[in-house]
C-alpha positions as CSV (number, residue, x, y, z in Angstrom):
1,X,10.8,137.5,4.0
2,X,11.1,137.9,7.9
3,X,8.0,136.0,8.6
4,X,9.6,133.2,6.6
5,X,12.9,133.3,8.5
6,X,10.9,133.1,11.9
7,X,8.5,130.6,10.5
8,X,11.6,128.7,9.5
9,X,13.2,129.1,13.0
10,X,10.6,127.9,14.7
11,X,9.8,124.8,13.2
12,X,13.9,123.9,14.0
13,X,13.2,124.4,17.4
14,X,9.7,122.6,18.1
15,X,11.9,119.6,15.8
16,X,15.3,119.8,17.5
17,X,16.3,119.6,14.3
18,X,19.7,122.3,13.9
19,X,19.8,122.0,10.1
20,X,17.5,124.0,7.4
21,X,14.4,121.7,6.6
22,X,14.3,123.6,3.8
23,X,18.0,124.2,2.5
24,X,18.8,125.3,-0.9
25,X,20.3,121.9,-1.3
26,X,17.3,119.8,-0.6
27,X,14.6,122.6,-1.8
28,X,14.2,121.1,-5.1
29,X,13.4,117.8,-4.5
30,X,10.3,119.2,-2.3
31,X,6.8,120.0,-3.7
32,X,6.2,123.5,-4.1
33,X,3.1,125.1,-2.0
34,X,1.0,127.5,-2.4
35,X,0.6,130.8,-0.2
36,X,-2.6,129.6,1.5
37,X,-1.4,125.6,2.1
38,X,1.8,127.3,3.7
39,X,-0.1,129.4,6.0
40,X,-2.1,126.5,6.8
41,X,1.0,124.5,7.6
42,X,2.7,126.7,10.1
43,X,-1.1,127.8,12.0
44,X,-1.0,123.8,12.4
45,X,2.5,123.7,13.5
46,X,2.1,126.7,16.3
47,X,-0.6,125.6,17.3
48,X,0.0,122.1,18.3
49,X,3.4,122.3,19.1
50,X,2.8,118.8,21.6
51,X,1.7,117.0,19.0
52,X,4.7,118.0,17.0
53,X,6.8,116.5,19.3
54,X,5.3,113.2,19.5
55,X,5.5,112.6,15.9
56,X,9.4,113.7,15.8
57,X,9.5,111.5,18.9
58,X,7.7,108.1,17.2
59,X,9.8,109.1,14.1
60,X,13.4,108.8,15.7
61,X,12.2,106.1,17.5
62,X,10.9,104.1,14.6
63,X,14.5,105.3,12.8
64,X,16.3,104.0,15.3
65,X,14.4,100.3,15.2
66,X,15.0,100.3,11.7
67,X,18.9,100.7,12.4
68,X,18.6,98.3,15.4
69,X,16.9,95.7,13.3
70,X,19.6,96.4,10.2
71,X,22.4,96.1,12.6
72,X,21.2,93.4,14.6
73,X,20.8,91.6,11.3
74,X,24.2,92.6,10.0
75,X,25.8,91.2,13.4
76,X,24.4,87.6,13.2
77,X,25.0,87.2,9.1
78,X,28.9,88.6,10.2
79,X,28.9,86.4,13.3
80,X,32.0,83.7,13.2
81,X,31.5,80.3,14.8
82,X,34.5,78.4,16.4
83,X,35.0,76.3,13.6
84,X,35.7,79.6,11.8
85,X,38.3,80.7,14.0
86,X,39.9,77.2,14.0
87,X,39.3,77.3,9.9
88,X,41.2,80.8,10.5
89,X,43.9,79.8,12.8
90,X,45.6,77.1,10.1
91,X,47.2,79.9,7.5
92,X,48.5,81.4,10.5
93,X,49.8,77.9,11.9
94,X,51.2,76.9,8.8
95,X,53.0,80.1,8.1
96,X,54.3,79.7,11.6
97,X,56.0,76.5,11.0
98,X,57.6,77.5,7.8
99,X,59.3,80.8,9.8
100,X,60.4,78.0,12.5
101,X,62.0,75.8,9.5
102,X,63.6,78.6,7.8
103,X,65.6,79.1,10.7
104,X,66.1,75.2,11.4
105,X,67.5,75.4,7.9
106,X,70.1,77.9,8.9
107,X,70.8,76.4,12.3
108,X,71.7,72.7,10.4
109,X,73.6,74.9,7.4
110,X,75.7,76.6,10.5
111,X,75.9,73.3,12.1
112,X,77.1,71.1,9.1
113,X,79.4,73.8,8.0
114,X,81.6,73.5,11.4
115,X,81.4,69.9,11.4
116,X,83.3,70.1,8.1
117,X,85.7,72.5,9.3
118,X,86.5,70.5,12.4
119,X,86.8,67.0,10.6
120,X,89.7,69.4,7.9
121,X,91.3,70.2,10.5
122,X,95.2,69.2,11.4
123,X,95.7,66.3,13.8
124,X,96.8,67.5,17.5
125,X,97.9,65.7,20.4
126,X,95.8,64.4,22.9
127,X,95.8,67.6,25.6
128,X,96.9,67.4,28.8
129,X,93.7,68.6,30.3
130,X,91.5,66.4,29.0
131,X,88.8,68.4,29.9
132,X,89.8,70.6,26.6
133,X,88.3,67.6,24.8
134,X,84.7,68.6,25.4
135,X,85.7,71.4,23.1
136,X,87.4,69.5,20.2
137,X,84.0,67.0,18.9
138,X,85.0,65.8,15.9
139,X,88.3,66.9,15.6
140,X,91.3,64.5,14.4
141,X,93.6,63.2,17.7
142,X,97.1,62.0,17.5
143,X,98.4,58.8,19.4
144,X,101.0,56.7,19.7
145,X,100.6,53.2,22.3
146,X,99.6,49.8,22.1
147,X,96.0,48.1,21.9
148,X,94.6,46.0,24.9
149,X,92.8,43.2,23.6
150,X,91.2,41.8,27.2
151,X,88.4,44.1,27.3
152,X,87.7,44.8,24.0
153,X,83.8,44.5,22.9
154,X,81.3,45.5,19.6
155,X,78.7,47.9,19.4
156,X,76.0,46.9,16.7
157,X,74.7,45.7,14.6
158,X,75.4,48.9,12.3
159,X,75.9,49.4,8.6
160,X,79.6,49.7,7.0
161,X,80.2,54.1,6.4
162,X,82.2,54.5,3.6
163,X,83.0,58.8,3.5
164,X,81.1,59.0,6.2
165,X,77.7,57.9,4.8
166,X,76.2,54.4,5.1
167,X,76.5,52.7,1.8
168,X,75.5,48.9,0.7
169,X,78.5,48.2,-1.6
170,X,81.0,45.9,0.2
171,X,85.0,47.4,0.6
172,X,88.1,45.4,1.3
173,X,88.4,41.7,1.5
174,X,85.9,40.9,4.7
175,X,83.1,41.9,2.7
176,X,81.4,38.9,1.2
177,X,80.3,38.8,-2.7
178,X,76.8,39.4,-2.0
179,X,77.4,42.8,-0.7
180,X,76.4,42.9,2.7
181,X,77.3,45.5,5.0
182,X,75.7,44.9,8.2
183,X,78.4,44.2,10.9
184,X,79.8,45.5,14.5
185,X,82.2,48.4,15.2
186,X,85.4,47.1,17.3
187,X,85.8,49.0,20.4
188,X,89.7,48.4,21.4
189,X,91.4,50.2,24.8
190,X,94.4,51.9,24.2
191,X,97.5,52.2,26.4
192,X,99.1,55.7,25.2
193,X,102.8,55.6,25.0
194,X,103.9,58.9,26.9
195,X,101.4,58.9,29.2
196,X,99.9,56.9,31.8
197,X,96.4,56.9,30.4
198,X,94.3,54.1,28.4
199,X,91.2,55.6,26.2
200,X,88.7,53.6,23.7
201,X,89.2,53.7,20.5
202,X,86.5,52.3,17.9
203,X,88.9,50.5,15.6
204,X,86.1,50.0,12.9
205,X,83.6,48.0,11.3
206,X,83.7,44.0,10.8
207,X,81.2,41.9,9.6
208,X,78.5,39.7,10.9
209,X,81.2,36.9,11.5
210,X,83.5,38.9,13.4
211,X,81.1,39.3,16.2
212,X,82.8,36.7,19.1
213,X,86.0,37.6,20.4
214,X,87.6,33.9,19.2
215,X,87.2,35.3,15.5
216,X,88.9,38.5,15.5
217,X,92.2,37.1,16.8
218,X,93.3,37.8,13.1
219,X,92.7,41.0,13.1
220,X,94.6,42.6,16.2
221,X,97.4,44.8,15.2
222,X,100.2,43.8,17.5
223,X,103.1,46.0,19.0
224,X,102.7,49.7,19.2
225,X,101.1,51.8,16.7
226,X,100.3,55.7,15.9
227,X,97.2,56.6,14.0
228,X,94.8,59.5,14.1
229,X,91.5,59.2,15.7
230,X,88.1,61.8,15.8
231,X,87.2,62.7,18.3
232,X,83.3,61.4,20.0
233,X,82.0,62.7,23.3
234,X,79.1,61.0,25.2
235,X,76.0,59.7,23.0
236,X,72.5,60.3,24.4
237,X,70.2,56.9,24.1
238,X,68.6,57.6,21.1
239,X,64.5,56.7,21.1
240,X,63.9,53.7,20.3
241,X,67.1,52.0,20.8
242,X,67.4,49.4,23.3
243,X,69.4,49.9,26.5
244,X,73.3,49.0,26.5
245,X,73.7,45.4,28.3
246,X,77.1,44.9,29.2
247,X,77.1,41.6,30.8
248,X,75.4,40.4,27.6
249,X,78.2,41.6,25.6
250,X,75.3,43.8,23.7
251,X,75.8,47.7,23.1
252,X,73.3,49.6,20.9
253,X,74.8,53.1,21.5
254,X,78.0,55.2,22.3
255,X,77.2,55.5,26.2
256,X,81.3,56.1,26.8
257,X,80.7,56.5,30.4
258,X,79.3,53.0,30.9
259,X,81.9,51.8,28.1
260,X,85.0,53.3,29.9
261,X,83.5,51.8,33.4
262,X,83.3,48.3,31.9
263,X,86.6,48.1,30.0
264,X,88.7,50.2,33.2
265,X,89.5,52.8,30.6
266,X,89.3,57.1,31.3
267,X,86.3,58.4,29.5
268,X,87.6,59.0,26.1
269,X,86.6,58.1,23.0
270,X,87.9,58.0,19.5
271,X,87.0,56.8,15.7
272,X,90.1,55.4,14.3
273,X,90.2,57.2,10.6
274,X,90.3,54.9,7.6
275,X,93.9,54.1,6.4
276,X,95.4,51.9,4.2
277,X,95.6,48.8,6.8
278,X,96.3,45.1,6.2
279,X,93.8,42.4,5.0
280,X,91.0,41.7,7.5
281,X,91.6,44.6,9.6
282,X,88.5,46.3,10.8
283,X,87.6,49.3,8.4
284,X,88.2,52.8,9.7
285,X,86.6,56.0,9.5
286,X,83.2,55.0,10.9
287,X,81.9,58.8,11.9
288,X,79.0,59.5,10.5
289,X,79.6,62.8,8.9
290,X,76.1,63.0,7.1
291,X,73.6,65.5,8.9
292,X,69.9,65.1,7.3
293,X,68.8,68.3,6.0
294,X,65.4,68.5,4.8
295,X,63.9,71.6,5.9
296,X,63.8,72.7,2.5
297,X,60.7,70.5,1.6
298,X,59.5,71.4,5.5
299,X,59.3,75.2,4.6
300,X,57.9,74.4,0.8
301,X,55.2,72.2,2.0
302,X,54.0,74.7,5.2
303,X,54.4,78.0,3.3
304,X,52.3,76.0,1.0
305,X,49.6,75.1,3.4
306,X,49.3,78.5,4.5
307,X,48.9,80.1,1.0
308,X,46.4,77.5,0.1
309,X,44.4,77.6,3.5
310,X,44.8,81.4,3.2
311,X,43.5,81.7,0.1
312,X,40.0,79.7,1.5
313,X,39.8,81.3,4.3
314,X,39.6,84.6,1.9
315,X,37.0,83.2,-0.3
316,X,34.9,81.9,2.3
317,X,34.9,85.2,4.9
318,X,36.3,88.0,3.1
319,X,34.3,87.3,-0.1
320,X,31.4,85.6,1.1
321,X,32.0,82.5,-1.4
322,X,31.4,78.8,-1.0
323,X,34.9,76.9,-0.9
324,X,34.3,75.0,-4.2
């Protein structure tokens, strides 16, 4: 029994091997040997320890190119190309998006949501500091004075708003019987009452007709008047849209800088709402009130592109699948 436990210890240390060759766990699956072939064995082993070596040596090393070969293998059969990473990059794109419209969504619900509480609100006064006006967008403005028809000029051409939304049914008697609602908003300077101030006021919309200056003698509204007007700051050009041309009589957009320049007015400007006024008076309450919001079908159709590309990208490097 000790000669077996040397035996045993030695051939560990000519391997460099620290576990049992022959543990109880593995001893079964080995052939069993007689007396004499053991004997022979471990004279063989003692005796030619070198030799020993080199074999364990060839051995690992033929191991070892085996796992070289398998990984080397593995590597280029795991190995993504660019086009993969692009391929891979979409579903995270996508989802992206669909995070940046969810919270487009509830920056245009925020934003509609005030424009509706400013537009309910009471009339006030014009404030003395009319620098307290770049605060009060879109709120209603009381005033009492007289119009000044001298400089008075169009914007256009733009649709008739009816509640605040562009609409192609006709309204009051200026409309004609085909329906058409493609006219100029009147843009009147107003001499306030109790102070000495004159302001713009965009009286409403006219049609085609009403475009020269000669045709809407008619529709001045003489002596002095009090109405309610919302409030409009400055307009930004808008892409696409011409420039303003004032010596050509042609405006395109709300510039009410330029506007207040050309008809020697201060730089403030308000939509007249829509009243009950005489026939072929311009129509009132031309403030677009409608803000698009379609980021609904922005965040279904990305969400969707990244579930869908997701999904691919899945089958094709997760599961090893074709696409299709």
């Amino acid at each position: 029994m000790n000669t077996s436990r040397y035996l045993c210890s030695r051939l560990i240390r000519l391997t460099g091997d620290k576990k049992p060759l022959l543990s109880s766990a593995s001893s079964h699956a080995l052939p069993r040997l007689s007396a004499a072939q053991t004997q022979t064995i471990v004279r063989t082993v003692i005796a030619r320890p070198k030799e020993l070596d080199q074999l364990r040596k060839v051995n690992k090393n033929r191991q070892q190119d085996g796992k070289d070969k398998y990984s080397d293998k593995s590597t280029d059969d795991e190995a993504i190309t660019p086009l993969g990473y692009f391929l891979l990059s979409i579903p995270v794109i996508t989802f992206g998006l669909g995070t940046w419209q969810v919270r487009r969504r509830e920056w245009k619900i925020k934003l509609i949501k005030d424009l509706e509480e400013r537009l309910a609100r009471e009339p006030v006064p014009l404030p003395e500091n009319l620098d307290d006006l770049e605060k009060l967008e879109y709120c209603p403005i009381k005033v009492r004075g007289q119009f000044l028809y001298d400089n008075e000029f169009v914007v256009g051409p733009r649709s008739l708003l009816v509640n605040g939304k562009a609409t192609s049914e006709g309204k009051g008697q200026l409309i004609s019987s085909s329906g058409a609602n493609r006219g100029y908003n009147v843009i009147t300077p107003f001499k306030l009452e109790d102070r000495d101030l004159v302001i713009l006021v965009n009286r409403g919309w006219l049609p085609n007709k009403y475009k020269h200056a000669e045709e809407r003698t008619k529709c001045r509204m003489e002596g002095t008047v009090e109405f309610t007007g919302i409030n409009r700051l400055n307009e930004v050009r808008p892409q696409f849209v011409p420039k303003n041309e004032p010596d050509k009589g042609m405006w395109h957009y709300r510039d009410v800088y330029q506007m207040a320049e050309f008809a020697k007015t201060e730089p403030i400007y308000l939509d007249m709402v829509e009243s009950d006024l005489e026939p072929n008076m311009p129509i009132g309450g031309q403030t677009r009130v409608n803000i698009r919001n379609e980021h609904l079908s922005y965040i279904a159709t990305w969400y969707g592109l990244s579930l869908i590309t997701g999904f691919y990208c899945y089958r094709m490097f997760v599961l090893k699948k074709p696409i299709m």
